[in-house]
C-alpha positions as CSV (number, residue, x, y, z in Angstrom):
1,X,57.2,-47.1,2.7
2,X,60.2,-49.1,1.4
3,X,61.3,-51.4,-1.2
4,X,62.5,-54.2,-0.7
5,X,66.1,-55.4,-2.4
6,X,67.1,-58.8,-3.2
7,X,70.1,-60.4,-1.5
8,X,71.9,-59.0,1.5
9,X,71.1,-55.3,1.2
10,X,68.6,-53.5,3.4
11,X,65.1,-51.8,1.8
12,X,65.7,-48.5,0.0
13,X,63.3,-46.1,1.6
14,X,60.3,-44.3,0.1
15,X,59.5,-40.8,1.0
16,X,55.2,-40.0,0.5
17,X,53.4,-37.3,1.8
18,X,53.2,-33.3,3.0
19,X,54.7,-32.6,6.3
20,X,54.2,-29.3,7.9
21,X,57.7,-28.3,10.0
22,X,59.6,-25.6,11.3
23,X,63.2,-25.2,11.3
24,X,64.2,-24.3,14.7
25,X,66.4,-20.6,15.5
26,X,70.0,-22.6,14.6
27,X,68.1,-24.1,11.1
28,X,67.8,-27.6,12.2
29,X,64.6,-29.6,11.1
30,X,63.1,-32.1,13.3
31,X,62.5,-34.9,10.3
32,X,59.1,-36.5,10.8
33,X,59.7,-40.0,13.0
34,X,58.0,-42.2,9.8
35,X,60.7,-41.1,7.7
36,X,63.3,-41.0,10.2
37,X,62.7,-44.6,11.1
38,X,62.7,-45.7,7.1
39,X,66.0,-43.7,6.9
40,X,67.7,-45.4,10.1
41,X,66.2,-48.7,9.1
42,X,68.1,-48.6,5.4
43,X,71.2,-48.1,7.7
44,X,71.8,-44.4,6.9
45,X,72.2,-41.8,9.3
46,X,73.8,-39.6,6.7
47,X,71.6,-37.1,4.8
48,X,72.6,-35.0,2.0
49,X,71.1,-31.5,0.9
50,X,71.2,-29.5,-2.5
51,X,70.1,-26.8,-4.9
52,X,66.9,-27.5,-7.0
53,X,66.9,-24.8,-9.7
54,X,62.8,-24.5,-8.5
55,X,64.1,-22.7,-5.9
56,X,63.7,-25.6,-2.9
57,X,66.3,-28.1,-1.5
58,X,66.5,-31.7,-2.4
59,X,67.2,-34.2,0.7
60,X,68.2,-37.1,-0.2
61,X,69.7,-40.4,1.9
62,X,73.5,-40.3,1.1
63,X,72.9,-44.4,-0.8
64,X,70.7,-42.4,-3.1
65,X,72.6,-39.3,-3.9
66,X,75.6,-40.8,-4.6
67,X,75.2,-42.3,-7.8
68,X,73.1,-39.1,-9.4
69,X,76.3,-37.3,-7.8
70,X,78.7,-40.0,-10.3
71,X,76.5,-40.1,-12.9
72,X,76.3,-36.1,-13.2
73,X,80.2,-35.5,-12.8
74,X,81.2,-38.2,-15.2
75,X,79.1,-35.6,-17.9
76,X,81.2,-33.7,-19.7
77,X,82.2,-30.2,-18.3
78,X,83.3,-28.9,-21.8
79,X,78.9,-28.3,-21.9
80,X,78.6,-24.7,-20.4
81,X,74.6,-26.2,-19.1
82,X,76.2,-29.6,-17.8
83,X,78.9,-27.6,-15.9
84,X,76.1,-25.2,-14.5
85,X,74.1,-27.7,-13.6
86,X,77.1,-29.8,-11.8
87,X,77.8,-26.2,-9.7
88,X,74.5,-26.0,-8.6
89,X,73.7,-29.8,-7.7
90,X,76.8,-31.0,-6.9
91,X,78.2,-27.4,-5.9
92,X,75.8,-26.9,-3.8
93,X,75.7,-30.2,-1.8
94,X,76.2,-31.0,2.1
95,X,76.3,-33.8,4.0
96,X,73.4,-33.9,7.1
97,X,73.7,-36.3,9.7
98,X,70.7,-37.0,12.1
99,X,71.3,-36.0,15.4
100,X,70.0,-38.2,18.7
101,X,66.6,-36.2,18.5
102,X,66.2,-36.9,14.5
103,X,67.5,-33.6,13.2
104,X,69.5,-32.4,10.3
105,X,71.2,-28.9,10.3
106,X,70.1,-26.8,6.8
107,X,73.0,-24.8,6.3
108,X,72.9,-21.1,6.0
109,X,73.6,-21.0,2.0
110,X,71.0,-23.4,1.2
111,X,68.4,-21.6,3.9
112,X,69.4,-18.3,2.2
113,X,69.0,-20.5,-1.7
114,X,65.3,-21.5,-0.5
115,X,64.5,-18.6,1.2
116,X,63.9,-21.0,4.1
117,X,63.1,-19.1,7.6
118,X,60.6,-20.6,10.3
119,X,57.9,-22.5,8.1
120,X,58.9,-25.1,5.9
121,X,57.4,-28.0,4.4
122,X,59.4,-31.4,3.3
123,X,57.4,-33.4,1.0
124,X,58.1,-36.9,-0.2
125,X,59.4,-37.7,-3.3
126,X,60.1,-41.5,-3.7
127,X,63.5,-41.5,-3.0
128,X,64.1,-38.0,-2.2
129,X,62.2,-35.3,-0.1
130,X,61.9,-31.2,-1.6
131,X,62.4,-29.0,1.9
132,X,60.4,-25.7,0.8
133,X,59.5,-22.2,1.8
134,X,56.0,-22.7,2.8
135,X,54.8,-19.6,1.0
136,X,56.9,-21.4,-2.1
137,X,55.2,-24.9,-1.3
138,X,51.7,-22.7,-1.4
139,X,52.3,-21.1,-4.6
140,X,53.5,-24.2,-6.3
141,X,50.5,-25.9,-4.9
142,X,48.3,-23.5,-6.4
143,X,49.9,-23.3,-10.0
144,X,49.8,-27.3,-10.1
145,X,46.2,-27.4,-9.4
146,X,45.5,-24.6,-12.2
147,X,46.9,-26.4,-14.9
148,X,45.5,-26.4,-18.4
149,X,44.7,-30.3,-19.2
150,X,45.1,-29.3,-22.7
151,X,48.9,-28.4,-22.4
152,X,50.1,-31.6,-20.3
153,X,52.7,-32.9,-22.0
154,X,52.4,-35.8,-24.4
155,X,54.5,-38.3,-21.7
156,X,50.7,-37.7,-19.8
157,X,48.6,-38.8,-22.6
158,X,46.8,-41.6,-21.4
159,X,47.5,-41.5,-17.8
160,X,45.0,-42.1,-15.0
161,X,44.9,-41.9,-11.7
């Protein structure tokens, strides 16, 4: 579940799997305990939530985010799409810190963004976790598993599992 770093610095986390959750009547989520112990392990506590333009939230440890967050503001805002997508990424961000029982408050914007209610699902990602609708997550589901193999794209040629 994590990689470990050379030198001093603690193992960067890695997020697998489906988890099934609900988001409680003030829009906190109880993050599962494996992940939650991989997150307090790195040394994080702090959390950060955005926009996906899919429609879902990204979650990501705050030692993760922050260098997407530098890399996409030094981009230059003179590009009408960069500056869109720095509003809705960047824009859209909040900082999440886990609470003594392991939850993070979704804000109200973002819940209202993902059309987040009771049922949500947080899936892993590698370093990140998607928080979705779980209608959304459904739907999703379904599309990926009706895909044509003759229109993967070309980065797919050859791939195996």
């Amino acid at each position: 579940m994590a990689n470990q770093d050379s030198g001093n610095e603690r193992a960067t986390p890695e997020f697998r799997g489906v988890s099934e959750l609900a988001l409680d009547a003030k829009g906190r989520l109880a993050v599962p305990a494996r992940h939650r112990d991989a997150i307090v392990a790195a040394g994080e506590r702090r959390l950060v939530l955005t926009a996906d333009p899919d429609r879902c939230l990204l979650v990501y440890p705050l030692a993760a985010w922050a260098p997407i967050q530098a890399r996409l503001m030094a981009l230059s805002s003179f590009d009408a799409r960069i500056r869109g997508l720095q509003r809705l990424l960047v824009g859209h961000a909040d900082d999440a810190e886990l609470d003594a029982a392991g939850r993070i408050l979704v804000p109200p914007a973002l819940r209202r963004y993902a059309s987040l209610d009771r049922r949500v699902v947080l899936v892993g990602q590698g370093r990140k976790f998607e928080l979705w609708d779980d209608a959304s997550w459904a739907a999703r589901t379904a599309q990926a598993i009706a895909f044509d193999a003759n229109a993967l794209p070309p980065e797919l040629d050859g791939f195996s599992l």
